[in-house]
C-alpha positions as CSV (number, residue, x, y, z in Angstrom):
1,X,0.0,0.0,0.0
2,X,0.9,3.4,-0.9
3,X,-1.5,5.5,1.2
4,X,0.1,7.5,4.5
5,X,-0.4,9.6,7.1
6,X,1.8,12.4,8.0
7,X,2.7,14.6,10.8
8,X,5.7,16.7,10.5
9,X,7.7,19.0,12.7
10,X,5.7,18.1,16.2
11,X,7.5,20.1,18.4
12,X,7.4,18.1,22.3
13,X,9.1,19.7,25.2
14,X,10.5,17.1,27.9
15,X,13.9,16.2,29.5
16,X,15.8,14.3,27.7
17,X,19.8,14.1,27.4
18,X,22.6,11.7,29.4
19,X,24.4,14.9,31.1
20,X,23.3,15.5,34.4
21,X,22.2,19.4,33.4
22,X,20.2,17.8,30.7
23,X,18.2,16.0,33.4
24,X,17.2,19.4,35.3
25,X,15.6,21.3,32.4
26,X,13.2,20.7,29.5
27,X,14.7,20.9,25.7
28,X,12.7,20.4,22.5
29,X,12.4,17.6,20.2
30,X,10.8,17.7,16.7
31,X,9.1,14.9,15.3
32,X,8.1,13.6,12.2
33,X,6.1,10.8,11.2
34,X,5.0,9.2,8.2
35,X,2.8,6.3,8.8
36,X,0.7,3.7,6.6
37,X,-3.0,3.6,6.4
38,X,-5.2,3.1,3.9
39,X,-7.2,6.3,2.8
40,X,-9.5,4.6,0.4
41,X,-12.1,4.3,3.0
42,X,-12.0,7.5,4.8
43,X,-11.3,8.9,0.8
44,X,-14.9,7.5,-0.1
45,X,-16.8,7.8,3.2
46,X,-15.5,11.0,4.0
47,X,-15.6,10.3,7.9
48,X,-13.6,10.6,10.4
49,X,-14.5,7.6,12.4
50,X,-12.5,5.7,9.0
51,X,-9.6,8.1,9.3
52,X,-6.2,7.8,11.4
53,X,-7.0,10.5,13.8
54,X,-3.7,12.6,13.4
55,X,-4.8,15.0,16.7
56,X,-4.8,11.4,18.8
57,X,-1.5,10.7,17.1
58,X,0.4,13.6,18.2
59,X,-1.5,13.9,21.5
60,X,-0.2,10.1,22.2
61,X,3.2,10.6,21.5
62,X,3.7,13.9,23.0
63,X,2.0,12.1,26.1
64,X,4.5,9.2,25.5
65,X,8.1,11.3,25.1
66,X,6.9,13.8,28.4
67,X,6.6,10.6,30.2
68,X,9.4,8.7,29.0
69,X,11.9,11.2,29.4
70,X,14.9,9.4,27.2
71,X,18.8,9.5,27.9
72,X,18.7,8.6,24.5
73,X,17.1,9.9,21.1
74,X,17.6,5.9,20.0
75,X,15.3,4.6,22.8
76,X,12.4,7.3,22.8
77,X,12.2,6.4,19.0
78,X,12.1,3.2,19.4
79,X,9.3,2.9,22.4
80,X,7.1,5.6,20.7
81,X,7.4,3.5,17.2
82,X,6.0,0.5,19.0
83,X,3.6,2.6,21.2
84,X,2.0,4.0,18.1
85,X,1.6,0.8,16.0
86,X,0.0,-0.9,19.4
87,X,-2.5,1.6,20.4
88,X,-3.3,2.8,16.5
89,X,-3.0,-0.7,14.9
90,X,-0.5,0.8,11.9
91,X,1.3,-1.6,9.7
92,X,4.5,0.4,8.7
93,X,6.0,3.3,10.0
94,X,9.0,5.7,9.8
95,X,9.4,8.1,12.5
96,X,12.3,11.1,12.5
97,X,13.2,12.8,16.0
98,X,15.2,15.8,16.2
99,X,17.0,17.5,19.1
100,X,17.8,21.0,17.6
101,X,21.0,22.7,19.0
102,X,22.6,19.7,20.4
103,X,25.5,20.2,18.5
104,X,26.4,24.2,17.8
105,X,26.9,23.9,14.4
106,X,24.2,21.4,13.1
107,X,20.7,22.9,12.7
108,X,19.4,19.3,14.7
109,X,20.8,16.0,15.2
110,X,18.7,13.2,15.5
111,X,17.5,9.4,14.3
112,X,15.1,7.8,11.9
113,X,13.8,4.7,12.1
114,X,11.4,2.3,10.5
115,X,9.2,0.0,11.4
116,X,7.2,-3.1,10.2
117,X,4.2,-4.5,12.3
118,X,4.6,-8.5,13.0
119,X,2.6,-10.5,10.7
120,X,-0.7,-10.5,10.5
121,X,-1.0,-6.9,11.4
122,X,-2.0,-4.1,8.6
123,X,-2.8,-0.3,9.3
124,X,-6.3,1.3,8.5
125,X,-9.6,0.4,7.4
């Protein structure tokens, strides 16, 4: 399937960092996501009960990174990727997180990842 859902440049305020002054204080991440589902059926029905709810989305893993509060870019990827495709049921996704100003002359550093459900498992409809 072709079809996706995005979300780009979420901006989520927690701590995150290995430093010990990066433990103390909130810094930004930015988040992107890109995620399969199959728009055929919200396409034809026009309703958003068929959709992937992108405000649930972003809520959730804003939710999930506040709470998590990673040492590591790596791992807050990785648990948010498989907290998404649990609670939303999507098939395939790839998921970018940014920590802007981490290094002074970089714009952002940060990771991308993708991810496949198990078997069995398909996003949307």
């Amino acid at each position: 399937m072709a079809d996706s859902v995005l979300i780009e440049s979420l901006v989520v305020e927690t701590v995150v960092g290995v430093y010990d002054w990066e433990r103390e204080v909130a810094q930004v991440l930015v988040l992107d996501l890109e995620m399969a589902w199959d728009n055929r059926i919200p396409g034809a029905s026009d309703d958003v009960a068929d959709a992937l709810d992108y405000a649930s989305v972003s809520a959730l893993a804003v939710q999930c990174l506040k709470e998590l509060k990673p040492k590591l870019l790596e791992h807050g990827a990785e648990v948010l990727a498989e907290r998404l495709q649990r609670e939303f049921g999507i098939g395939w996704l790839r998921l970018t997180l940014r920590k802007p100003g981490a290094v002074p002359a970089a714009r952002s550093v940060g990771v991308c990842i993708e991810r496949s459900a198990s078997k069995g498992e398909h996003g949307g409809g």
